[in-house]
VOMAR-304890 format. One record per residue: residue in one letter; x, y negated, z negated of N, C-alpha, C in turn. Coordinates in steps of 0.05 Angstrom, whole numbers, plus 5000, padded with zeros to 4 digits. Example, Ala and Ser with C-alpha at 12.3 -4.5 7.8 and 13.67 -1.06 7.14 Angstrom:
# VOMAR-304890
a526451144844524650904844526450664844/s525750454858527350214857525849994843/
# end
This chain:
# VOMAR-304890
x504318904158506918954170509118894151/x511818854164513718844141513918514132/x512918284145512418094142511717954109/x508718184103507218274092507418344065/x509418584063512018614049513118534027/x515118354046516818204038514517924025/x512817794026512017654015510317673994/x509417943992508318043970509818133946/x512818233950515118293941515917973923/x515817813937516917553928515017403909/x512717483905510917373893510417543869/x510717783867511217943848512617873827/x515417793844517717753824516717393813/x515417283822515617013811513617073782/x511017303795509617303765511317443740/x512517563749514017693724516217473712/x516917363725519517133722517416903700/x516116853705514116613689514716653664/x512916893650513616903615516816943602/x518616903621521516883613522916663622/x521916423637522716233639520916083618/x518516163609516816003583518415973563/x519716263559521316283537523816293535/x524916163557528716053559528515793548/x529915843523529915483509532615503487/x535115493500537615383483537815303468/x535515093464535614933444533614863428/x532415083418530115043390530914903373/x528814743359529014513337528014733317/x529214593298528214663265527314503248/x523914513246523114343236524814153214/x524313913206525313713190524813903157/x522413853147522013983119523914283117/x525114423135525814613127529314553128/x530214253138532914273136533414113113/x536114223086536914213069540214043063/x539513733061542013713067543313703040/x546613773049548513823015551013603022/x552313632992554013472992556513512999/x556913883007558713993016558813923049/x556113993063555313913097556413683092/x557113443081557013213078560513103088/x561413323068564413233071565513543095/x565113633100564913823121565313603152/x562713523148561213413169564013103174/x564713063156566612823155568612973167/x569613183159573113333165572013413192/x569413463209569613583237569613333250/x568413123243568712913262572012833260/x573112793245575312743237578112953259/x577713103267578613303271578313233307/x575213253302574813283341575412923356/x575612743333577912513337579012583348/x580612663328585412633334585812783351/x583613093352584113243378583413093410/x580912963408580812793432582812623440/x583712493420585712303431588212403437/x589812583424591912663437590012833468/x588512953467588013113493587912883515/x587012633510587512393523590112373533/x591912373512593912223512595212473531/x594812593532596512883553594712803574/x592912843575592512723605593612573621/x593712273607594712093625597712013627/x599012363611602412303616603112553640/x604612533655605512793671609412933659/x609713163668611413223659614313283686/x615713473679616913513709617213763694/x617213973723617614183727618914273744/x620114543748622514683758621414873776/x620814913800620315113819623115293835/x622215483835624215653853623315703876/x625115703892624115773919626215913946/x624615993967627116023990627515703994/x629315734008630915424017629815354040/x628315184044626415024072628014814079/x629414794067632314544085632714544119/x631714514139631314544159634014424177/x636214304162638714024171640514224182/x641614244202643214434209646014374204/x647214184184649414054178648014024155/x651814014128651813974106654213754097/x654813604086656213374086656913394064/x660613424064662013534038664213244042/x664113124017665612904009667013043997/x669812903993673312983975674912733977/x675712793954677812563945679912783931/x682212863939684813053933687512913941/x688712913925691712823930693113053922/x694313103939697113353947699613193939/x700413303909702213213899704713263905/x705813423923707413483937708113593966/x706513463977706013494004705913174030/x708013174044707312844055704712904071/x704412684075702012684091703312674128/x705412654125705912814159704913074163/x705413224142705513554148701313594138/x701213424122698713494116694813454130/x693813754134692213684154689313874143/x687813844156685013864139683514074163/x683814354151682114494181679614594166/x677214624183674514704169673915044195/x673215224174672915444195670715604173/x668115644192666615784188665516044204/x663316194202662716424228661916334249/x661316104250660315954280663215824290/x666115794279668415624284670515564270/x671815474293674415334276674415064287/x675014874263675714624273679014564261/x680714504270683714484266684014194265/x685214154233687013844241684413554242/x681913654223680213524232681113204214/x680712994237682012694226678312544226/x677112694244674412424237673512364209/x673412144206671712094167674412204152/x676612234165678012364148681112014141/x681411974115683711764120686311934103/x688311844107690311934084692211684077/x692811694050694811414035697611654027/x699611564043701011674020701811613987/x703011723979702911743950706411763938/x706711573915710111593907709711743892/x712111773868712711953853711211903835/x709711623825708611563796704811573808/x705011713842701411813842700011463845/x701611213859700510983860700110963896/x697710983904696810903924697710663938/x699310743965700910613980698510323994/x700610023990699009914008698509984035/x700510094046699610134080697910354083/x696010354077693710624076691610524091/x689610594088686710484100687010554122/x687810824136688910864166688911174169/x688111264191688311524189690811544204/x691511684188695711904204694712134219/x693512084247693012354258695512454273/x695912674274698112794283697812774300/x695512734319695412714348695512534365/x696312294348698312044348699811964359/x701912164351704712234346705612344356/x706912254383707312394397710712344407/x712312544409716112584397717312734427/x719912704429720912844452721912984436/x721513274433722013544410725313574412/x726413564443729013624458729813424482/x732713394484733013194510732313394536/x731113314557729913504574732413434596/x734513184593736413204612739213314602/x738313454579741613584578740813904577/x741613924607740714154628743814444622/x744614334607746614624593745814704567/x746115104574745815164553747415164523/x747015274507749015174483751915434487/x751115554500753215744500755715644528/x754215514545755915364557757515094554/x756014904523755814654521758314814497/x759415094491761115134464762815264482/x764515194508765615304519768415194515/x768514924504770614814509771514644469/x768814854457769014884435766314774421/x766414804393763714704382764614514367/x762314194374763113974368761313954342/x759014094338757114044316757914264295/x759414154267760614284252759114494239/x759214684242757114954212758014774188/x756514764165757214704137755414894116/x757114864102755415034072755914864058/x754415104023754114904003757514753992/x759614944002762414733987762914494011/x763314594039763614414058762414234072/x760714104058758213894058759213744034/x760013744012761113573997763213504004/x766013564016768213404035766713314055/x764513414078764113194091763112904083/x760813004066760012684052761812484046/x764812684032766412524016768312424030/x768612524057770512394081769912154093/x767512184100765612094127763111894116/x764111694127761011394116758411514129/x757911594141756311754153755612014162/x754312124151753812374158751312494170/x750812584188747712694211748212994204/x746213094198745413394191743013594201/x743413734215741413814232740814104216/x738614104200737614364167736514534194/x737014734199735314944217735115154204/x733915364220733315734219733415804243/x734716054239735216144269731916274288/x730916354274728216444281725316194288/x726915954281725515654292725615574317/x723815654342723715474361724215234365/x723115054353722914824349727414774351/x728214884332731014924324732014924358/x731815214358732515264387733315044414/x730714914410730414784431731314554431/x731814424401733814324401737414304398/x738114574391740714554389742314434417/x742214514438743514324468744314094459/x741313964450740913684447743413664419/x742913764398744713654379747313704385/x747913914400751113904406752113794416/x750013634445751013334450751913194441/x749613194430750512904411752512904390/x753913194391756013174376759013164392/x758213174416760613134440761312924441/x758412744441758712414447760512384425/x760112384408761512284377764212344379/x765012624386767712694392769012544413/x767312444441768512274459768711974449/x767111894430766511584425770411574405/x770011764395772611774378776311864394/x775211974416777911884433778011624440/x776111514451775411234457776711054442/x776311014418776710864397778910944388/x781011224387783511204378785011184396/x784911184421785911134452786610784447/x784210644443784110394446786210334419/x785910394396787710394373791110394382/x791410584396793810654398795010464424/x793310434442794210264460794609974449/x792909944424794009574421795409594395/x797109884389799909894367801709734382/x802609604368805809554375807509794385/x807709964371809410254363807910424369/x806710554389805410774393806410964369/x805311134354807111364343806211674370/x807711824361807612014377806412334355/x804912334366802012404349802312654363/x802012944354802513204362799113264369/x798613524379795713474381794313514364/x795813754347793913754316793013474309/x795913374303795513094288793712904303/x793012964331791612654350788612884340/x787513094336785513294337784613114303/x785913104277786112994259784812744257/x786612574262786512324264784012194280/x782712404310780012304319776912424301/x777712594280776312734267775112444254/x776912314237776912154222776211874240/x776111844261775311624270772911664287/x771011844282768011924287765911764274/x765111624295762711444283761111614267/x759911724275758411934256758912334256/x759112304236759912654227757312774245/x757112994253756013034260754813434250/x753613494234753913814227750313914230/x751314124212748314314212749614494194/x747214654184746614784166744215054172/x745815304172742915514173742215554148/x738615534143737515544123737715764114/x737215964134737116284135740416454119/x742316234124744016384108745016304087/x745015984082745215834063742115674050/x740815864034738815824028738715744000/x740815713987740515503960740915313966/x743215193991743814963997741114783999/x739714874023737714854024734714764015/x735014873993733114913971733714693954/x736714573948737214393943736714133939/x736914073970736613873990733313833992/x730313983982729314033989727614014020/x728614104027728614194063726814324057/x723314254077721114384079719814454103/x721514354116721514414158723314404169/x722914594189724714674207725314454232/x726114334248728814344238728714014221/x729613994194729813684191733313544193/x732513384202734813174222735912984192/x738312964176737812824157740512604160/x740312444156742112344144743412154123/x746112194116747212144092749011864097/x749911664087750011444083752511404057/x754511384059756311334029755711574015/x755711804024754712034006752212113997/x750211914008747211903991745911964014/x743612114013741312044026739811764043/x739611674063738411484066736511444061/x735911204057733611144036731011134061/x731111104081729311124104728011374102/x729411524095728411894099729011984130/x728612234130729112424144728012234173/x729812364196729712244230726612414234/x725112184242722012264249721912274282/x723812094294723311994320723612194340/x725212104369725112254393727412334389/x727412674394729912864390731412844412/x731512604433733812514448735612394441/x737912444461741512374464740412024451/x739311934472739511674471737411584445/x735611694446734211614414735511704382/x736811874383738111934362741111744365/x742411684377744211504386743711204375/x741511114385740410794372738910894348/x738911054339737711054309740111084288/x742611154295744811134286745610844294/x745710714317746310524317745410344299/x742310394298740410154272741310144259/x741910444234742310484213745510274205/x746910314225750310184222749509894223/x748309844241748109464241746709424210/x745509544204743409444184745009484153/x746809744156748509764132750809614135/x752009494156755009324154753709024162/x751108964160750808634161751508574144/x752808364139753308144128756508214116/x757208434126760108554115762408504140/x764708504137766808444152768008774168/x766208984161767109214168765609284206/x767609394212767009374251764909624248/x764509494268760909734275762509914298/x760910194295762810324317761010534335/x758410614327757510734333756610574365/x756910334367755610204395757510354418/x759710524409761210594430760210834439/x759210964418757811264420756111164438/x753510964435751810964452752810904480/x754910754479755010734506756610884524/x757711154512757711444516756211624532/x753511574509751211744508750211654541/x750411374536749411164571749911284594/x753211334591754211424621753911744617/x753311854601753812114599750712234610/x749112064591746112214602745012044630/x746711874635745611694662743811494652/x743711334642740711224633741710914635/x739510774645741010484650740210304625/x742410154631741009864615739009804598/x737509764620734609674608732309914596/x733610134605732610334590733310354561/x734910334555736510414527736010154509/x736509764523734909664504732109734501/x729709844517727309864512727710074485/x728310284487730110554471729710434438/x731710254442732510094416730809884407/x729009714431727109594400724909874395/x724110024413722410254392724110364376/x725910364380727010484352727010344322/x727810054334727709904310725309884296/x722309974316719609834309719410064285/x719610324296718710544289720510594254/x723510494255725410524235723210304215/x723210104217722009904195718409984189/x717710244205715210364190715810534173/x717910704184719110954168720310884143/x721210614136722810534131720510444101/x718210474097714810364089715010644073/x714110814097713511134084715611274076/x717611224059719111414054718911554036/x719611884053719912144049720212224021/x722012144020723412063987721312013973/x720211723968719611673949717111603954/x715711773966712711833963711712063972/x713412293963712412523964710312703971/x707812453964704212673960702912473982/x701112673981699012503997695912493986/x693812303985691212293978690112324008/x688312474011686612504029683712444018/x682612294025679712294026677612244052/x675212304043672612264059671112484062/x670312574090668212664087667812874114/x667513174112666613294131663913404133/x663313394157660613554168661113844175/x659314014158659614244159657314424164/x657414644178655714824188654414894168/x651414884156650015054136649915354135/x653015454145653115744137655915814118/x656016074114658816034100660815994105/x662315884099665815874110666815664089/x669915514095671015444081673515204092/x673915034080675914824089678714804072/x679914774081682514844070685114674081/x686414544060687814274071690914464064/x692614484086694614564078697414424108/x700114564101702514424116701614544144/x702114354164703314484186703614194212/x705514234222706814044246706814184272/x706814004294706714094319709514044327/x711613864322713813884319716313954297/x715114154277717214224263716314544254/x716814744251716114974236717914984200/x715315024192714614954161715515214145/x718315124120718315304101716515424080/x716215664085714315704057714315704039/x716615804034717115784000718015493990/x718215254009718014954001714714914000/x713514964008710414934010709914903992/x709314613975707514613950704414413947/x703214603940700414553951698814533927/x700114443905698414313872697114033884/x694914053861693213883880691013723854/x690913553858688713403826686613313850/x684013423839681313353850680613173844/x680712933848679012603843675712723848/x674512833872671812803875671313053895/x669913163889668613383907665113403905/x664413383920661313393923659813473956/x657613623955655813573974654013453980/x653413304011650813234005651612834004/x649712734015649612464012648812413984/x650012393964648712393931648412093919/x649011893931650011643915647111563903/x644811583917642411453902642411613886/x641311923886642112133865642912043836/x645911983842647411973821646211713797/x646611493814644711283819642411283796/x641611493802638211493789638511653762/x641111943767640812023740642711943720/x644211623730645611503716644111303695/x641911283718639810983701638711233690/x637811403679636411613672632911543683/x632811473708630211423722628911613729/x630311963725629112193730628312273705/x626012313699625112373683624812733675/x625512823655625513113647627513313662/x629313113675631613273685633913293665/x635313563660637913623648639413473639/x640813343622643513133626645613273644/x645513493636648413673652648113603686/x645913553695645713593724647313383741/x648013163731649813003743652313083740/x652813223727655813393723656413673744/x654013803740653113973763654013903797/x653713683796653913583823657213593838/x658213573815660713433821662813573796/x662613853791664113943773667013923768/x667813983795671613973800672513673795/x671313503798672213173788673013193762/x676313073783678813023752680013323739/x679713493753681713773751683613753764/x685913873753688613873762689114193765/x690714253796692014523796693614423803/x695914623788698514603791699614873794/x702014973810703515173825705215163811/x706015303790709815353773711115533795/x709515703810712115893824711415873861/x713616033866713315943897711316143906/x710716153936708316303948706416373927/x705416113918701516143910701115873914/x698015973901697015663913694215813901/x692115523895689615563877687415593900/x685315833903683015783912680115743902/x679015623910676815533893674015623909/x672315813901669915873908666815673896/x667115583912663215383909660715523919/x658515723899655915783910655015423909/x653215353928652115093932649115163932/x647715063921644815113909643514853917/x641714683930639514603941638714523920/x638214263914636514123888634813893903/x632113983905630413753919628513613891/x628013393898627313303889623913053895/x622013153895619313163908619212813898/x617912713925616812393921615812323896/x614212453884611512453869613412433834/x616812393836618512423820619912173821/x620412093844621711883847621111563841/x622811393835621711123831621210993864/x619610883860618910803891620910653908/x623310483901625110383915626810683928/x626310923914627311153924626111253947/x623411223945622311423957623011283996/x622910983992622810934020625611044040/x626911134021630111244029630311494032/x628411644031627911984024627312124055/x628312384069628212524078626312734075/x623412694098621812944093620312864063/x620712664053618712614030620712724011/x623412844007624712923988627312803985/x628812773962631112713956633212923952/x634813043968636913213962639113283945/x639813413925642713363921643313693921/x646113743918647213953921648414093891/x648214293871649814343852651414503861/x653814553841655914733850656114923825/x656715193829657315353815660415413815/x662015343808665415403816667115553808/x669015723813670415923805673415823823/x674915833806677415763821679416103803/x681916093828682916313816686216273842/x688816453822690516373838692116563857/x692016513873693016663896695316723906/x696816933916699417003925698717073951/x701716933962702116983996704817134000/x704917284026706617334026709417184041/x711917304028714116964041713616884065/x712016974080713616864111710016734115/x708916634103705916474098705416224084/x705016014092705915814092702915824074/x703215744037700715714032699015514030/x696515434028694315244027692315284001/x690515004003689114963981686715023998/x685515243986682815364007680115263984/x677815164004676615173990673415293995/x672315573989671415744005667815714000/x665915614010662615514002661015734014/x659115773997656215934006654615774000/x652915734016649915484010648515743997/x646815773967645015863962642015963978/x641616193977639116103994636316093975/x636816123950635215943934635115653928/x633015463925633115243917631615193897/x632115033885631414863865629314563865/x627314623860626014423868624514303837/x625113973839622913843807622113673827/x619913733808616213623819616213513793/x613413343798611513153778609613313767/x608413333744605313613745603913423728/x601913333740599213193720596913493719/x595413443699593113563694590513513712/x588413653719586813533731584713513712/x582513223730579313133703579013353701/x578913623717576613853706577913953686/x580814003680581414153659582113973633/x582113693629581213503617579313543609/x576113503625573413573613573413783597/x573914043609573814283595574314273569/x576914173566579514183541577313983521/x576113753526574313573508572013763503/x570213853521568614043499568414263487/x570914393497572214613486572214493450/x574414263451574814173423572614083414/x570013943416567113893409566214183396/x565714283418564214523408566014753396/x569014713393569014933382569814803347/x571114593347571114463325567614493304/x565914413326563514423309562014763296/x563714923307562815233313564415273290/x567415283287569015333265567615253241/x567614953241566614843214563714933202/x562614973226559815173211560815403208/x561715543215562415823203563815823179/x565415653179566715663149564715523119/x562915303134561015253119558315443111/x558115653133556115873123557316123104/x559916103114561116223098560716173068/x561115963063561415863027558515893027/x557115833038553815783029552216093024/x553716273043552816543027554916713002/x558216633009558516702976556616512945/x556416252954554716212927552916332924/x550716362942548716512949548816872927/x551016892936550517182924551217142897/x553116912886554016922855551416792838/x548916682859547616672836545116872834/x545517012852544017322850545817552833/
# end
């Protein structure tokens, strides 16, 4: 049967297999009497051992060293957040107006303050002690307009306008008249403006009434009344106005302006002996009665210790019966005013111009961009004042400090020198803006640099994510940009995460390709050197035939 077969088949093949496994032998000897030794085999025989030495030992010595290597890959980063540190100071920008928005295809975040601090900054770029604090705008919270002076301005100019227009010649006689001067910088196309003019013309009524007051009372305790015509009594109360009171449209006096540098709408300023106060620009509540005791501060604080009469306390108590407000309202009024004057009084406008922002946002691992530029919820912002030069202290992604850390001790072995520079390219660049409406944007591809356990020093590895160490490189392109006037510009700064990464690994050899590599060099060392030795042994061969 087939049983039968197949076992007769199998036995077949074993008899034929016999006289060729008799005669499988690799390794025949050659008898002793017939081998010939020379003095050439001799020193031959010395240079192959010699040889399959130094080759063993370095093949050793590669073995038991590993190297690092560079893989490419898609990006397996699985973190649905990317963490972008900055250190930027806005050399001309306060940090009132200055705010930090992040907007990608998944959002907008506006005005973001978490992880975020700001120091302002003087003119010589020295980091303010009162810092260590975040200035969130959302803080800060202002009465924009008095909400009890319930007439319009076209009715509040019926019996004339108390808040003087000035330009660029008639702003130097007021200064030069008047110990005091209040200036209300607007644009007619400013809400913000708008909504306060009522309010400033008030308060330029009060001033006009505080000043009948006070030449009423003058004239009543003359000896000699004189008899004062109305021009002349219209004159004479001009000049006895606690505080001047004007404004200025930006929109039509726009060098004035530009001057003065006025960078929001509306700024409240006032002047002192002709100068600027050194407090800076009115930050507070755009009320009768809060603008009233902030003039009052300013007077007590400039005529202490002098023999000259304070006068503005009459205005306030003007403002008192005029807006209704009691007593105890108006001192509460005035110590916030005072609290708020001796902070303002820290940050001035003046003479700390910039602001440093630093820390740290969390950002969507898709593309988009963050961009720190002006804007207020109580003031609308000039553009062509907008200056948005800016020196990079630190930009990076990515939690990097062990990173840096490691390729500072040079503990990574066979990595780049450049790659710690990589990380963090924009550190210690300066942009700077010579003309108005631009401003620098800066494009970051961000590329994925992992870095595999099997690389790391072991105090690393217990700190590692997923068995890997992260860092982020940047590829950067900056370039400068034009806006158009009526666009208030910013320092943008626009990221694509790579979706390649970068990955260094450790690479040892394995024993098998070790073993191999040792008798590779045995036998082929011993193969060469006889061939070159049969070689010579049949040219003599033939020269003595």
């Amino acid at each position: 049967g087939p049983h039968f077969d197949i076992v007769s088949s199998l036995a077949f093949l074993a008899t034929m297999a016999r006289p060729f496994a008799a005669n499988l032998d690799m390794y025949r000897k050659v008898p002793a009497d017939l081998v010939q030794g020379t003095k050439r085999g001799s020193i031959l025989s010395t240079v192959a051992i010699f040889a399959i030495v130094t080759l063993f030992f370095l093949e050793t010595k590669a073995f038991f060293q590993s190297k690092t290597v560079t893989d490419l890959a898609l990006d397996s980063n699985k973190e649905k957040r990317v963490r972008v540190n900055f250190n930027i100071t806005m050399m001309d920008l306060p940090c009132q107006f200055a705010t930090v928005d992040v907007v990608s295809v998944l959002g907008t975040d506006q005005n973001v303050t978490q992880h975020v601090t700001k120091w302002s900054i003087d003119a010589e770029g020295v980091r303010q002690r009162l810092g260590s604090r975040n200035m969130q705008q959302s803080d800060v919270t202002v009465e924009l307009y008095d909400k009890g002076v319930t007439e319009t301005l076209e009715e509040l100019h019926d019996d004339g306008e108390d808040a003087v227009s000035l330009d660029i010649d008639t702003i130097k006689f007021a200064l030069h008249q008047h110990e005091y001067v209040f200036v209300d910088f607007y644009a007619g196309w400013c809400s913000h403006c708008r909504d306060l003019a009522p309010t400033w013309e008030m308060l330029a009524e009060i001033m006009d009434s505080a000043a009948d007051e006070h030449l009423d009372e003058q004239l009543e305790a003359a000896a000699h009344s004189p008899d004062y015509t109305d021009e002349e009594y219209n004159e004479a109360k001009k000049l006895m106005k606690p505080v001047f009171i004007g404004k200025v449209d930006c929109v039509m006096h726009k060098q004035l302006c530009t001057e003065q540098g006025v960078r929001a709408y509306p700024t409240l300023r006032l002047f002192v002996d002709g100068k600027r106060h050194g407090a800076g620009d009115y930050a507070g509540d755009r009320t009768v009665i809060g603008l009233t005791a902030y003039l009052k501060l300013i007077e007590d604080e400039h005529k202490e210790g002098t023999d000259k009469k304070v006068t503005v306390d009459k205005a306030l108590d003007v403002a008192k019966e005029m807006m209704s407000i009691s007593d105890e309202e108006t001192e509460w009024a005035e110590k916030m005013k005072a609290k708020k004057h001796k902070l303002t009084q820290m940050w001035n406008d003046e003479d700390h111009p910039g602001c440093q922002i630093s820390g740290f946002l969390l950002v969507d691992r898709v593309p988009g961009n963050f961009r720190i530029q002006a804007r207020s919820k109580s003031h609308d912002l000039v553009a062509h004042m907008t200056n948005v030069s800016h020196e990079i202290h630190h930009l990076s992604f990515g939690d990097h400090k062990v990173l840096i850390n490691l390729l500072d001790r040079g503990e990574l072995k066979g990595v780049s020198d450049d790659l710690s520079k990589s990380l963090s390219p924009m550190d210690g660049n300066v942009y700077i803006t010579h003309n108005l409406h631009e401003a620098h944007h800066h494009y970051l591809k961000v590329i994925t640099t992992n870095f595999k356990d099997a690389n790391l020093p072991s105090y690393a590895r217990r700190i590692t994510k997923d068995g890997v160490l992260r860092g982020y490189q940047i590829l950067q392109n900056s370039q400068l940009s034009l806006y158009r006037n009526d666009i208030v510009p910013e320092a943008k700064f626009t990221y694509d995460l790579s979706p390649i990464s970068i990955s260094y690994r450790k690479s040892a050899r394995h024993w098998y390709d070790y073993m191999t590599s040792v008798l590779a060099i045995v036998g082929g060392t011993f193969t060469i050197v006889g061939m070159f030795e049969s070689s010579i042994h049949t040219l003599g061969s033939k020269k003595r035939y």
